[in-house]
C-alpha positions as CSV (number, residue, x, y, z in Angstrom):
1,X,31.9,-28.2,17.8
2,X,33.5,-26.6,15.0
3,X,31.0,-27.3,12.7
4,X,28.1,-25.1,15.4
5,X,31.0,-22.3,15.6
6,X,30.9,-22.2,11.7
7,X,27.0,-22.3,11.4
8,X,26.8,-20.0,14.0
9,X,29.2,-17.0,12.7
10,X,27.3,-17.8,8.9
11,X,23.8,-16.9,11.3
12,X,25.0,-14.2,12.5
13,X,26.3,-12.3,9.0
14,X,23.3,-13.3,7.2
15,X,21.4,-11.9,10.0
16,X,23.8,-8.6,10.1
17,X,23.6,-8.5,6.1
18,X,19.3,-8.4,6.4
19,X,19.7,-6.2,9.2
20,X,21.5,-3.4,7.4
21,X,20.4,-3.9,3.8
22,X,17.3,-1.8,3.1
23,X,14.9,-4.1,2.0
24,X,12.9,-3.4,-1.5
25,X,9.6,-4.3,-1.5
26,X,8.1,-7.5,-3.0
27,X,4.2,-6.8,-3.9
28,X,3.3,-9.4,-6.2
29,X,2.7,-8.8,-10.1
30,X,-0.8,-9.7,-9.6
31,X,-1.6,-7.3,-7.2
32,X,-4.0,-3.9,-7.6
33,X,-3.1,-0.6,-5.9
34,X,-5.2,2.1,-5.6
35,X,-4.0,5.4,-5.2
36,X,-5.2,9.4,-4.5
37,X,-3.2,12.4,-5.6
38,X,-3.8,15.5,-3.7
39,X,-3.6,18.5,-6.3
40,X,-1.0,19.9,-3.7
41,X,0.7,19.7,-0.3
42,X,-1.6,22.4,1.2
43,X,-3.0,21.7,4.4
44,X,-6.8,21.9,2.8
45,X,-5.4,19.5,-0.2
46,X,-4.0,17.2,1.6
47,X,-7.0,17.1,4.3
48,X,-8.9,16.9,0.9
49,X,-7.4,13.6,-0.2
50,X,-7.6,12.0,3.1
51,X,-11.4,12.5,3.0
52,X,-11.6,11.2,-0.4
53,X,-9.5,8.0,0.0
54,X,-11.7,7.7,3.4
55,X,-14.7,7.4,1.4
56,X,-13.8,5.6,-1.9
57,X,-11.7,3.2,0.5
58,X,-14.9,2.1,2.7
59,X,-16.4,1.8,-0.6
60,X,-14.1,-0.6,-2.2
61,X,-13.8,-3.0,1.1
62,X,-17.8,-3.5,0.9
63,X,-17.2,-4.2,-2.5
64,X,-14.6,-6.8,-2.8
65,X,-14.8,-8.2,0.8
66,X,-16.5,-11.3,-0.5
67,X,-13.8,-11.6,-3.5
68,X,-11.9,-14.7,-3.8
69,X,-9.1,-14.0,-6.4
70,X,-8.0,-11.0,-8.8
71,X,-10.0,-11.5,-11.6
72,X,-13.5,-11.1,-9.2
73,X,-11.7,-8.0,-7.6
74,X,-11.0,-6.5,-11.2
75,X,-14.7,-7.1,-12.0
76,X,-16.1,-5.8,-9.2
77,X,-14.0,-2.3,-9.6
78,X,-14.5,-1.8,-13.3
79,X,-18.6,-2.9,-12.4
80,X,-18.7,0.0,-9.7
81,X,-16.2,2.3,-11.6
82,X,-19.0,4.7,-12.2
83,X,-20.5,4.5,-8.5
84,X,-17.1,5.3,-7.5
85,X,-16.5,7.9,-10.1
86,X,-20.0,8.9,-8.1
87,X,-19.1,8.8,-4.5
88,X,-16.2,11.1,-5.0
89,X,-17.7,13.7,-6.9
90,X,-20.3,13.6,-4.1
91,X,-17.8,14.1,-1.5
92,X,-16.0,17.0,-2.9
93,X,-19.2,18.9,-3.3
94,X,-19.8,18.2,0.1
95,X,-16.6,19.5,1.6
96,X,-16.5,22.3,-1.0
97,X,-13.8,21.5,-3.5
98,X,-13.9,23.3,-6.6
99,X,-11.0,21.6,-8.6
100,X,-12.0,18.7,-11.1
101,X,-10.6,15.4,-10.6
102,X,-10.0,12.2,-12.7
103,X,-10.4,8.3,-11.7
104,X,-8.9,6.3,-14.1
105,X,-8.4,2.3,-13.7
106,X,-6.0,0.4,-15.4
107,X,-2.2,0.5,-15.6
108,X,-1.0,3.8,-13.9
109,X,2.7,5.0,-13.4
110,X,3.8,4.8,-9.6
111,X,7.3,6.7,-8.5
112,X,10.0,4.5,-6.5
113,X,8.9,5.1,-3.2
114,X,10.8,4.4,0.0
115,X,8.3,3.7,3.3
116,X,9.4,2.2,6.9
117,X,12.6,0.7,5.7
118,X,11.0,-0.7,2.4
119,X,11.7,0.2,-1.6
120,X,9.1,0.1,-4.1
121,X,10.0,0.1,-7.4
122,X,8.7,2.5,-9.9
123,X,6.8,1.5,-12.8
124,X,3.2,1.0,-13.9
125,X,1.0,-1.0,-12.3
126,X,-2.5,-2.3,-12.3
127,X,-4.5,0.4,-10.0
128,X,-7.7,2.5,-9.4
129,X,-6.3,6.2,-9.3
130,X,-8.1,9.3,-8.5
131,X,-6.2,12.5,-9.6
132,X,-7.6,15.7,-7.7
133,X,-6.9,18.9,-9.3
134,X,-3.5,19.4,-10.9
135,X,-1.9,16.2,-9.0
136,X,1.0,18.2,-7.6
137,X,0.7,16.9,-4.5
138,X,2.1,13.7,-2.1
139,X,0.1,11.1,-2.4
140,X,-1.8,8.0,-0.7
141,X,-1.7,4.6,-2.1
142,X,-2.0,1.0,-0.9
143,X,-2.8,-2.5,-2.5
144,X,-6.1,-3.7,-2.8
145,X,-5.3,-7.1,-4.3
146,X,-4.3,-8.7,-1.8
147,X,-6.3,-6.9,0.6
148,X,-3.2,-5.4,2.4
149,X,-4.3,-1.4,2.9
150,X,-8.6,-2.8,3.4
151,X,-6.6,-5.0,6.5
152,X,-4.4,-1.8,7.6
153,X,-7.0,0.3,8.3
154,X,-8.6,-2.0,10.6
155,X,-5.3,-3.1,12.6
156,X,-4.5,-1.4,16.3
157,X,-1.0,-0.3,14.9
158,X,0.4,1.2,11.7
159,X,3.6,-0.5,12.3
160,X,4.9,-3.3,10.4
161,X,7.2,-6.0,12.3
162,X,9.0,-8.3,10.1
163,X,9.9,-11.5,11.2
164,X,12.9,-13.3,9.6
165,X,13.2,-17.3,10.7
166,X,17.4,-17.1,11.3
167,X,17.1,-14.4,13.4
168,X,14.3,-16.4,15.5
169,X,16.7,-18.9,15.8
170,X,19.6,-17.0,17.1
171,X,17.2,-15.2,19.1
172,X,16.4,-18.4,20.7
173,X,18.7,-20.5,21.2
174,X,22.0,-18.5,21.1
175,X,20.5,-14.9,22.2
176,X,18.1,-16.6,24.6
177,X,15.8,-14.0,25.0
């Protein structure tokens, strides 16, 4: 009995110690993120980038929905970087934006970033980024390889429920919920 009174108490502070620890992000090293800038926080900026990463983001799921690994993603972008370089220049002519932009693949510095309880270290990373204007403003990014943002966009929710296997078992068999 004492030894289920000890495992149980060691349960519970692990599961108090995830609980209240912000948790930093693991994306793996192998992973490519792709990333717009808006030029600036205005309402017409940042309606600007939205439409952009609508467009370049439908893009890149037709193109690496077939992939099978990182290297065949990699190929694919840099293979359609000018279609891509394309497809945004197309759609800021069409909504009327006069400011010049840059797409740029390769590594690319990302800030620390803190999103729904999750830390994301700074540093630079393998990416596709498109800078529009001056780059002043907040910013969209997800991660291509693995597909994580190409699944987000099609899920019901933007929530994210983490699951932690002690906590099911508390929840379980001591909680019994």
């Amino acid at each position: 009995m004492k030894k289920i009174i000890v495992l149980l108490i060691i349960f519970m502070i692990v599961f108090i110690s995830i609980k209240n620890k912000e948790t930093e992000s693991i994306i793996p090293d192998s992973a490519i993120r792709f990333r717009v800038v808006a030029n600036s926080n205005t309402v017409y900026d940042q309606n600007t980038k939205i439409q952009v990463r609508n467009t370049i983001q439908n893009y890149l799921l037709q193109i690496i929905k077939d992939t099978k690994n990182i290297d065949e993603v990699r190929k694919q972008i840099k293979s359609h970087e000018k279609d891509i370089y394309e497809l945004t220049s197309n759609k800021l002519k069409e909504i009327g934006y006069d400011k010049d932009f840059k797409l740029h693949y390769g590594l690319n510095y990302f800030p620390k970033k803190k999103y729904k309880g999750l830390t994301y270290k700074e540093g630079n990373y393998e990416s596709l980024v498109i800078t529009l204007g001056k780059g002043n403003g907040d910013n969209f990014w997800c991660v291509l390889f693995p597909p994580l943002c190409l699944i987000e966009e099609n899920s019901e929710t933007d929530e994210i429920e983490y699951k932690f296997y002690i906590k099911e078992i508390i929840d379980k068999y001591i909680l019994k919920k």
